[in-house]
Biopython code that builds the backbone (N, CA, C, O; Angstrom):
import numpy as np
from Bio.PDB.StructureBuilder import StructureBuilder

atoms = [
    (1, "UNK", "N", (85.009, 75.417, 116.133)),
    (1, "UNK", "CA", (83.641, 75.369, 115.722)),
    (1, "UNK", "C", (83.374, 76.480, 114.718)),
    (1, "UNK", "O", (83.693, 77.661, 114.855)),
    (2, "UNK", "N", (82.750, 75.934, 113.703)),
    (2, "UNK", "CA", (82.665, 77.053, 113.073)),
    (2, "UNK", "C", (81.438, 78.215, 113.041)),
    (2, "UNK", "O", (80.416, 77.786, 113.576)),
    (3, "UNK", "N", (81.354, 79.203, 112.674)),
    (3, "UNK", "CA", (80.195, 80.260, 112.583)),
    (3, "UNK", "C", (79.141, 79.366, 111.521)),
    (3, "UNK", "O", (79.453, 78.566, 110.639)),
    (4, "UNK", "N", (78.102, 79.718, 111.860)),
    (4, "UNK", "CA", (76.927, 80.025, 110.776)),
    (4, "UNK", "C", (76.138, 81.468, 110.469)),
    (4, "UNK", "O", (75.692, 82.143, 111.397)),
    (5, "UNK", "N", (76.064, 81.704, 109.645)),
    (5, "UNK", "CA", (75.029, 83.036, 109.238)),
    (5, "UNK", "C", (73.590, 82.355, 108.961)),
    (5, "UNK", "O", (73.244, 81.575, 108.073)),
    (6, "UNK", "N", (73.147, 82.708, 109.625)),
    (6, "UNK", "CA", (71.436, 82.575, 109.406)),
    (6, "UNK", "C", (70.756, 83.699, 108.925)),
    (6, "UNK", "O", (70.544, 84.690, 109.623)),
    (7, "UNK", "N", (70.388, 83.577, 107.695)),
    (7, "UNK", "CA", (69.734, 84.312, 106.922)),
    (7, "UNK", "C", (68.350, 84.235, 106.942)),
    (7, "UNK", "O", (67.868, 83.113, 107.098)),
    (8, "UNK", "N", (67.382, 85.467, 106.781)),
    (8, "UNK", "CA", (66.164, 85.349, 106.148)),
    (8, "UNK", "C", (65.558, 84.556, 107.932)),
    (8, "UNK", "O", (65.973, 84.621, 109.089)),
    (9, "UNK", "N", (64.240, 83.772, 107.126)),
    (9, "UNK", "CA", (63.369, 83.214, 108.142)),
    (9, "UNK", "C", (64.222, 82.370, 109.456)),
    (9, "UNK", "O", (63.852, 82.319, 110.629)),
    (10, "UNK", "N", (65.385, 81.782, 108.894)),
    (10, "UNK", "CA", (65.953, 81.214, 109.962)),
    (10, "UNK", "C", (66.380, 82.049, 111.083)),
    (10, "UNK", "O", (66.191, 81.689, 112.245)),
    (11, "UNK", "N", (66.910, 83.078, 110.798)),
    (11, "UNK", "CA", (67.421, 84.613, 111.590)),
    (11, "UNK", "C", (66.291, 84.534, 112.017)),
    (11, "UNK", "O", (66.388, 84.064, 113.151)),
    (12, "UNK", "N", (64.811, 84.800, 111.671)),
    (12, "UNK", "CA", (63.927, 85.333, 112.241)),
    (12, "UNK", "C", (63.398, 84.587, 113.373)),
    (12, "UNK", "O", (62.888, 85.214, 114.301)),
    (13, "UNK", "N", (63.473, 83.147, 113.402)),
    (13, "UNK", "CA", (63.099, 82.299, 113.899)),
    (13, "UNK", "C", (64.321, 82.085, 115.078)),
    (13, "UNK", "O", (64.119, 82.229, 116.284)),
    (14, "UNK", "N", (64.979, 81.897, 114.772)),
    (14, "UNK", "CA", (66.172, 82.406, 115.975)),
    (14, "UNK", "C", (66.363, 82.866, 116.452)),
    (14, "UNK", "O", (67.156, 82.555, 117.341)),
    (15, "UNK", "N", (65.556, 84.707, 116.295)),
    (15, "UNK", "CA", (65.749, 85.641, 117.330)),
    (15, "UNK", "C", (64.426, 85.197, 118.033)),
    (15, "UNK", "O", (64.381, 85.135, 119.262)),
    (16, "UNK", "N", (63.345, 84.886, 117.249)),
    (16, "UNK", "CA", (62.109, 84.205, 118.610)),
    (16, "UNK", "C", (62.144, 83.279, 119.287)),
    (16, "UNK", "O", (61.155, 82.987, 119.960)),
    (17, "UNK", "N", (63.040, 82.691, 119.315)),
    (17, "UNK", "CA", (62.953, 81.186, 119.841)),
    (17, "UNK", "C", (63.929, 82.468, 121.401)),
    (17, "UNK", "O", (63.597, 82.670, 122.569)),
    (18, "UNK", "N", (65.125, 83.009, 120.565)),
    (18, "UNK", "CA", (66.071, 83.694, 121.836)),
    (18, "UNK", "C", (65.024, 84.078, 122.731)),
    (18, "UNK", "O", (64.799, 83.485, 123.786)),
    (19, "UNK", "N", (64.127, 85.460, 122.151)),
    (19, "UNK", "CA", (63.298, 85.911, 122.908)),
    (19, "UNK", "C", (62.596, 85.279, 123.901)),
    (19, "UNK", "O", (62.721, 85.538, 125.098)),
    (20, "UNK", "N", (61.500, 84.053, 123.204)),
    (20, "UNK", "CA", (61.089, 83.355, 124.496)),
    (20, "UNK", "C", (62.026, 82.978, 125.486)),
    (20, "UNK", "O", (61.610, 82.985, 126.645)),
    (21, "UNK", "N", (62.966, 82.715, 125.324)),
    (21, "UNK", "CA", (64.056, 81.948, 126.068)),
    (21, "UNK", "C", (64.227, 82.868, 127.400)),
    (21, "UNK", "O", (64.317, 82.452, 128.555)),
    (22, "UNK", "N", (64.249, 84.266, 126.944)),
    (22, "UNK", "CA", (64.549, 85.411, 127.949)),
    (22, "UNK", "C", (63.857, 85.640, 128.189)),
    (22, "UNK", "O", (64.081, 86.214, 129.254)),
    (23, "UNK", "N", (62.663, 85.675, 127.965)),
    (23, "UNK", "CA", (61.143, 86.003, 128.822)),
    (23, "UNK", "C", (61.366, 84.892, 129.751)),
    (23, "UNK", "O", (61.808, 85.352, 130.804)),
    (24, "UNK", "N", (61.279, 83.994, 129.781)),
    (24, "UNK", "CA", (61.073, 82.804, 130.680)),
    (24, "UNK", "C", (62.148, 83.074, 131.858)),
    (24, "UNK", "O", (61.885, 83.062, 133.060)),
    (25, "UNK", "N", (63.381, 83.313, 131.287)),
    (25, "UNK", "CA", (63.880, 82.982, 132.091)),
    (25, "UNK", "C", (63.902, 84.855, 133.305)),
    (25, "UNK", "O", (64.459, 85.056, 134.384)),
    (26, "UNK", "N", (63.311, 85.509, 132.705)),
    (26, "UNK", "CA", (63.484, 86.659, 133.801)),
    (26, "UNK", "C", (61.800, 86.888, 133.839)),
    (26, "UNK", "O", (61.484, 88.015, 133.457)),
    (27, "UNK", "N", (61.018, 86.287, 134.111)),
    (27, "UNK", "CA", (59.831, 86.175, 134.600)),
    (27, "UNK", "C", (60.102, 86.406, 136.468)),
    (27, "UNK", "O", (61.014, 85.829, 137.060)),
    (28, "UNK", "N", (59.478, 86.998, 136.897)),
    (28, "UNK", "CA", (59.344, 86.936, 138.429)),
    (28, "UNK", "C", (58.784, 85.829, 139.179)),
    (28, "UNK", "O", (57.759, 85.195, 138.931)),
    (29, "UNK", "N", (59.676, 85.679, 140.213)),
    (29, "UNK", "CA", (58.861, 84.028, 140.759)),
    (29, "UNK", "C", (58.689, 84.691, 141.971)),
    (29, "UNK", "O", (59.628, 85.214, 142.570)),
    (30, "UNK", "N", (57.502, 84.697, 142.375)),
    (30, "UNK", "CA", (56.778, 85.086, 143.986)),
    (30, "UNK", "C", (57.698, 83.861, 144.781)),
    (30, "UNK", "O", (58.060, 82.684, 144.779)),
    (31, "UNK", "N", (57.760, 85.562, 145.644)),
    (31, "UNK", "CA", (58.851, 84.715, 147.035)),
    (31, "UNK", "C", (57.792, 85.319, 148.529)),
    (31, "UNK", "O", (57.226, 86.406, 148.642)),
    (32, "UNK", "N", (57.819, 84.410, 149.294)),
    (32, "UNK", "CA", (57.174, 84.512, 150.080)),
    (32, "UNK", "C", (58.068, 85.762, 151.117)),
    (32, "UNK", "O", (59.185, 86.136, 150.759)),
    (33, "UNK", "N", (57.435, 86.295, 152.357)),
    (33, "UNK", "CA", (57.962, 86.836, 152.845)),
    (33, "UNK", "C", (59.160, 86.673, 154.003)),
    (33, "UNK", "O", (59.857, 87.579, 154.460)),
    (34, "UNK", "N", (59.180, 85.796, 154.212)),
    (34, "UNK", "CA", (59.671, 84.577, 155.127)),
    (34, "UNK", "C", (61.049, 84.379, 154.489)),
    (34, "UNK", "O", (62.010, 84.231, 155.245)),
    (35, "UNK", "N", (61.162, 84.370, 153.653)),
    (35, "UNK", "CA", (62.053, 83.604, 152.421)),
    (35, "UNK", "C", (62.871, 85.199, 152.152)),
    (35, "UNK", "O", (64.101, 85.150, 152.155)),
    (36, "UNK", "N", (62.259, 86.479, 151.941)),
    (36, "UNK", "CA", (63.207, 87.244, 151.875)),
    (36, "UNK", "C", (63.175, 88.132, 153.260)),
    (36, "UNK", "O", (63.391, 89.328, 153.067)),
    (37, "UNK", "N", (62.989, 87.824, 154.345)),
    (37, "UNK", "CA", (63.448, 88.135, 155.436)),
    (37, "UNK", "C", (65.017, 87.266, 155.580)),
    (37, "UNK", "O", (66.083, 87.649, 156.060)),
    (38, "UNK", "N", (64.664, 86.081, 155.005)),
    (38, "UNK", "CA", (65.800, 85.164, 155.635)),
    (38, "UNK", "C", (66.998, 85.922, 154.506)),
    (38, "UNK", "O", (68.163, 86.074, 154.873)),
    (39, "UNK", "N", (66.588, 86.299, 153.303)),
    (39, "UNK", "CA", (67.858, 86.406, 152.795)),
    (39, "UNK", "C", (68.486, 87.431, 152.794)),
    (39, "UNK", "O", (69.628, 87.620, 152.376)),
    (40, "UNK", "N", (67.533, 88.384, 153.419)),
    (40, "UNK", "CA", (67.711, 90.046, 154.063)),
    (40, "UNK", "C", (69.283, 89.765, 155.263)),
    (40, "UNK", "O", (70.402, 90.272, 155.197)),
    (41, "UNK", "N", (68.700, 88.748, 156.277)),
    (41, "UNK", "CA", (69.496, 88.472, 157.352)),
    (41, "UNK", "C", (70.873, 87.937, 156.735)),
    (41, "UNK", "O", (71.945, 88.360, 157.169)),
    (42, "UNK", "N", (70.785, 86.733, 155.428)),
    (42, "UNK", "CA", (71.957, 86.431, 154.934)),
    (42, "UNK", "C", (72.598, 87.180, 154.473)),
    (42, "UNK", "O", (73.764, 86.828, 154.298)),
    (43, "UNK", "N", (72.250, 88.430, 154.081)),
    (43, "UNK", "CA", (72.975, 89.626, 153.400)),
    (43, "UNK", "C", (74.189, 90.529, 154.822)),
    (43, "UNK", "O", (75.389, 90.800, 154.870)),
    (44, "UNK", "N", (72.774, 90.745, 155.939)),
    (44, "UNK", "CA", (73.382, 91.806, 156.963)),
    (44, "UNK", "C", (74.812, 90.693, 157.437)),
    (44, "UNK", "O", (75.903, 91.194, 157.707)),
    (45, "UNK", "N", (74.598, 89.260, 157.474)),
    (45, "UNK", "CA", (75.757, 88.833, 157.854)),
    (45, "UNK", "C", (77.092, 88.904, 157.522)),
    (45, "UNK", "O", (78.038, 89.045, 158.295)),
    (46, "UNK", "N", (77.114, 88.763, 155.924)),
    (46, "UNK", "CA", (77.960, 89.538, 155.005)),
    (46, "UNK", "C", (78.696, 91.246, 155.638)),
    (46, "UNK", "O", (79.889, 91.540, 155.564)),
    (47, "UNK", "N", (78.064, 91.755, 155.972)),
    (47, "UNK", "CA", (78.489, 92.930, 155.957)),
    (47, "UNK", "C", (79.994, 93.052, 157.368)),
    (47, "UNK", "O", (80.296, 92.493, 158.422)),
    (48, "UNK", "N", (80.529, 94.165, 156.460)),
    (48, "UNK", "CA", (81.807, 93.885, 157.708)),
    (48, "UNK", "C", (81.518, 95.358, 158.711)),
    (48, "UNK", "O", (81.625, 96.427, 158.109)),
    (49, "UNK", "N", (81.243, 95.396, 159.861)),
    (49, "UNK", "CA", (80.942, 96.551, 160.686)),
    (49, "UNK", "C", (82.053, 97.122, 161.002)),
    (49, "UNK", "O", (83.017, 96.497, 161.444)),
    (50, "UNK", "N", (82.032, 98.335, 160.812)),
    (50, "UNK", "CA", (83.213, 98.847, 161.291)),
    (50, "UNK", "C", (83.300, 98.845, 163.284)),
    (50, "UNK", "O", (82.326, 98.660, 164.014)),
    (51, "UNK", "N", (84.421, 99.048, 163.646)),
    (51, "UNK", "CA", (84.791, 98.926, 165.024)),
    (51, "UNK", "C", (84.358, 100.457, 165.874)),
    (51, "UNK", "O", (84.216, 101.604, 165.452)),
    (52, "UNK", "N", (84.254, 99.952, 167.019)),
    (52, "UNK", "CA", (83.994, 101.375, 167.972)),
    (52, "UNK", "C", (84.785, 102.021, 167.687)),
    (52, "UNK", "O", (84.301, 103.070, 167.263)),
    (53, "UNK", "N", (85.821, 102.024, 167.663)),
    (53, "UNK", "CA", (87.149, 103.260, 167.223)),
    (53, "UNK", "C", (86.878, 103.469, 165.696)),
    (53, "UNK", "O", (87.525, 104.384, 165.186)),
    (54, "UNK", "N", (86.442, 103.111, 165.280)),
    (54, "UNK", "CA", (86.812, 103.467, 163.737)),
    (54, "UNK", "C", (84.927, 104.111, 163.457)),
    (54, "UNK", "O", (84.564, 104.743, 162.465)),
    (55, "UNK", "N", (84.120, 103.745, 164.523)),
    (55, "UNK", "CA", (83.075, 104.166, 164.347)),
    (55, "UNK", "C", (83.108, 105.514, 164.749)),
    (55, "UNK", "O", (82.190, 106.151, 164.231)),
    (56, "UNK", "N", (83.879, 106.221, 165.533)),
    (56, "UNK", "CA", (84.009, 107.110, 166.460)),
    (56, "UNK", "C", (84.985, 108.059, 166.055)),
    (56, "UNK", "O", (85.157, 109.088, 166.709)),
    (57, "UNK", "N", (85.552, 107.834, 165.166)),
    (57, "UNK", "CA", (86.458, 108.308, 163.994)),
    (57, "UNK", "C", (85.919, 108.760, 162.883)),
    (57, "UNK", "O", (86.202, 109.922, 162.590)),
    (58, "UNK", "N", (85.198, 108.153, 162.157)),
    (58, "UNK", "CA", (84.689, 108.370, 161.050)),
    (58, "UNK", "C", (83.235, 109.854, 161.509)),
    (58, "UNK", "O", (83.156, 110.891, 160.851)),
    (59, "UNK", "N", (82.644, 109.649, 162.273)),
    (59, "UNK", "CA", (81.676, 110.410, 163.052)),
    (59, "UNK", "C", (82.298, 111.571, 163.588)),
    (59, "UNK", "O", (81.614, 112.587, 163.705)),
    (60, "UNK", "N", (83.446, 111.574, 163.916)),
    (60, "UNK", "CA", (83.853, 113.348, 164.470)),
    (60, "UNK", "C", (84.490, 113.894, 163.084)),
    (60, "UNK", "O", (84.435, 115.090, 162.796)),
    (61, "UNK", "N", (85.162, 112.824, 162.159)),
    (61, "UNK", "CA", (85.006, 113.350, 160.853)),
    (61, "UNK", "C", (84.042, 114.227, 160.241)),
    (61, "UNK", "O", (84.138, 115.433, 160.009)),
    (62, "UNK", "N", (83.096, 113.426, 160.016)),
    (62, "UNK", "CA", (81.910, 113.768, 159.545)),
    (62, "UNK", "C", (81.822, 115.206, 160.039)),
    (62, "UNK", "O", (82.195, 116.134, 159.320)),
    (63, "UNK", "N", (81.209, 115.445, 161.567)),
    (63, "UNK", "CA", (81.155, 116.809, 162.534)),
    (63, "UNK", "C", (81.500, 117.843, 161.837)),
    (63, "UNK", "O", (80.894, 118.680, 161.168)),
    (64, "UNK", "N", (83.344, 117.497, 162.305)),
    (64, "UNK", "CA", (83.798, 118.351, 162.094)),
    (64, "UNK", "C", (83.982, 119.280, 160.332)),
    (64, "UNK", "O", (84.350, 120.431, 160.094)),
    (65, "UNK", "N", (83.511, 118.089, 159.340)),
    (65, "UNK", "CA", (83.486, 118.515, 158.115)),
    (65, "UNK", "C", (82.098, 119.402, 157.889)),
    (65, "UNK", "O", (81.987, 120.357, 157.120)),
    (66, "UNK", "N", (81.291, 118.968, 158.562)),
    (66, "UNK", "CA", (79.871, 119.703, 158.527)),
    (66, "UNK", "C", (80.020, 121.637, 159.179)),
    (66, "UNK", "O", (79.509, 122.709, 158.856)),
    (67, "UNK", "N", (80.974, 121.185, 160.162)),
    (67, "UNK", "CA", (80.857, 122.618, 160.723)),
    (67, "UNK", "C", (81.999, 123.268, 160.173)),
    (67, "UNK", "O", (81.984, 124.470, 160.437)),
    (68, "UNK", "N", (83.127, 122.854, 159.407)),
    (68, "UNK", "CA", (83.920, 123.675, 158.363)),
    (68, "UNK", "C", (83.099, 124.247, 157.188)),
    (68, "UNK", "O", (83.309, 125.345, 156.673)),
    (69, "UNK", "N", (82.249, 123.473, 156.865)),
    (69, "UNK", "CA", (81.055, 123.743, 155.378)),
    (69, "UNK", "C", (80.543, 124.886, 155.540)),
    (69, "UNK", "O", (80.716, 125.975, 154.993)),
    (70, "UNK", "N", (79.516, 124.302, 156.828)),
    (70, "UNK", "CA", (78.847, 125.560, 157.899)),
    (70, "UNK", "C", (79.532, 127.008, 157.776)),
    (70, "UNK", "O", (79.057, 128.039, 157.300)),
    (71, "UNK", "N", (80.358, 126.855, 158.152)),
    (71, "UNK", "CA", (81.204, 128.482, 158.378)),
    (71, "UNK", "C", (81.327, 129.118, 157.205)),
    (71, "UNK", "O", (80.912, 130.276, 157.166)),
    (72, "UNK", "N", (81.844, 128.598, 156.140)),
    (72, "UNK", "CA", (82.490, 128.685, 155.013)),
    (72, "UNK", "C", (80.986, 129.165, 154.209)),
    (72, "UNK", "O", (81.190, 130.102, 153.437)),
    (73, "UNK", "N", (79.723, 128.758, 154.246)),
    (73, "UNK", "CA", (78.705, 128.919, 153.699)),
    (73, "UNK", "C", (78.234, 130.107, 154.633)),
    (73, "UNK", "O", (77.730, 131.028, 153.991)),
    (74, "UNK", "N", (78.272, 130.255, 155.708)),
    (74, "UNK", "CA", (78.179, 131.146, 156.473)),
    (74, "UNK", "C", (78.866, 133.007, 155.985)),
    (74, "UNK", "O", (78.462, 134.024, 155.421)),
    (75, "UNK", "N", (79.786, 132.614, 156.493)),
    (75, "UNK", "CA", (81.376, 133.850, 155.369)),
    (75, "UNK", "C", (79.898, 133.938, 154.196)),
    (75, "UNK", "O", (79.029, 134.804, 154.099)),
    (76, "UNK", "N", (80.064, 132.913, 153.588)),
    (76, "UNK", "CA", (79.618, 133.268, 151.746)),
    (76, "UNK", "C", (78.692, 134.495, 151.585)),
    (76, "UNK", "O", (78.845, 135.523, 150.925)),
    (77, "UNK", "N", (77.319, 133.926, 152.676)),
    (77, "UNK", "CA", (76.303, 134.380, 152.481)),
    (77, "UNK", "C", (76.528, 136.208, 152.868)),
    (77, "UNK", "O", (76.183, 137.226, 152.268)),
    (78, "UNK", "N", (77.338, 135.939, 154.274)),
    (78, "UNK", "CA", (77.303, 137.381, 154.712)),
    (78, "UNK", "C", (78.036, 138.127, 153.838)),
    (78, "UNK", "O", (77.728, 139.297, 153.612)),
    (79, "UNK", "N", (79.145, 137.495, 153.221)),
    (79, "UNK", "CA", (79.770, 138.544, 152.393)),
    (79, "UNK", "C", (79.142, 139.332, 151.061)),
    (79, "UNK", "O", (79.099, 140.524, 150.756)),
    (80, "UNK", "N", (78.527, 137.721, 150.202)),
    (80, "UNK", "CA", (77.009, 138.133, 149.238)),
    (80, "UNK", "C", (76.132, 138.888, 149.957)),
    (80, "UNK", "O", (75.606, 139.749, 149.252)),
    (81, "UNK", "N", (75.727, 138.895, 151.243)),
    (81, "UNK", "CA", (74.393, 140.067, 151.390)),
    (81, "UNK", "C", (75.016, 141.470, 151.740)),
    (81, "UNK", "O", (74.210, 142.376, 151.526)),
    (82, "UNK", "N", (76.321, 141.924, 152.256)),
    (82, "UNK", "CA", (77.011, 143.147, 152.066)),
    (82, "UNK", "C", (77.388, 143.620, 150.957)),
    (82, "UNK", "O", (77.427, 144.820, 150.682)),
    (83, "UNK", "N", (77.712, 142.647, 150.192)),
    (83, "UNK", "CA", (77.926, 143.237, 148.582)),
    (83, "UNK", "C", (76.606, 143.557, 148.034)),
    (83, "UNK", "O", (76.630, 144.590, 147.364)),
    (84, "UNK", "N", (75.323, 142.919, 148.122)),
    (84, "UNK", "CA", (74.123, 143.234, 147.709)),
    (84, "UNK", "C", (73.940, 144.403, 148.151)),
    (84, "UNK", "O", (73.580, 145.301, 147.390)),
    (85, "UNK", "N", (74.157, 144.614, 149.479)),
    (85, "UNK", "CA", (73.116, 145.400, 150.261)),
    (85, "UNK", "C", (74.103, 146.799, 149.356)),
    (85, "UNK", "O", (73.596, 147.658, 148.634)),
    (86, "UNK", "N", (75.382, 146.669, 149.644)),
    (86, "UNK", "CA", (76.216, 147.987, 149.198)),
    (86, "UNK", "C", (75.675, 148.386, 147.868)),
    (86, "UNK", "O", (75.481, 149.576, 147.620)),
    (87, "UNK", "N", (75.370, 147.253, 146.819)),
    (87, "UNK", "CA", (75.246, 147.440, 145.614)),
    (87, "UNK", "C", (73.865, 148.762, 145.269)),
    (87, "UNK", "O", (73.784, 149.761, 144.555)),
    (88, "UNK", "N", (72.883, 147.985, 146.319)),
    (88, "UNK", "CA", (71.678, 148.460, 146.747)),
    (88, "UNK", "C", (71.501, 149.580, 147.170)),
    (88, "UNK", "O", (71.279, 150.359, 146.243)),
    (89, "UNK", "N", (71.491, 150.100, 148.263)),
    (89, "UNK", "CA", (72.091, 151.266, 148.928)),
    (89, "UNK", "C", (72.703, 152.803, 147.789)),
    (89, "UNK", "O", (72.196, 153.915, 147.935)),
    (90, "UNK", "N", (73.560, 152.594, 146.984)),
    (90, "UNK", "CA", (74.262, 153.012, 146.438)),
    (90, "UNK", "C", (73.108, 154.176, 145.611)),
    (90, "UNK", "O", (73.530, 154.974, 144.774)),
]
sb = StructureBuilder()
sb.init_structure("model")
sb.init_model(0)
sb.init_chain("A")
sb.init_seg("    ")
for serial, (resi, resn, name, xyz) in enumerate(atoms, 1):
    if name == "N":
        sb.init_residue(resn, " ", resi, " ")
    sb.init_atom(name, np.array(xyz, "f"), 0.0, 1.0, " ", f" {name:<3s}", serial, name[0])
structure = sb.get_structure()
């Protein structure tokens, strides 16, 4: 198939005709509430849950990464407020 170049008014008229085309077609269509409850539920079905073990796994993960942070931010601070305080002091 071959190309065409549309020049001038035809170009112009071609990009409006596109335009309406895309207004129309991404216009919002009222959905009742009913209608996206149901497709809320078709979604959660989709989803793959992880297992009690792997739920219970991932969660002492978590923990235990929180209270390595913890400490480590802990150290930080005390070591920054002895260096302050020394700086201070001085």
């Amino acid at each position: 198939m071959a190309k065409t170049k549309l020049l001038g008014e035809e170009r112009e008229k071609h990009l409006k005709e596109q335009k309406k085309l895309a207004k129309k077609k991404n216009k919002k269509q009222k959905r009742s509430p009913a209608r996206f409850f149901k497709d809320v539920w078709g979604e959660v079905k989709k989803v793959t849950w992880p297992t009690r073990k792997d739920l219970f796994k991932t969660t002492f993960a978590v923990i235990v990464f929180i209270i390595i942070f913890a400490v480590i931010v802990g150290l930080m601070d005390w070591g920054f407020g002895s260096l302050f305080k020394t700086f201070l002091l001085s």
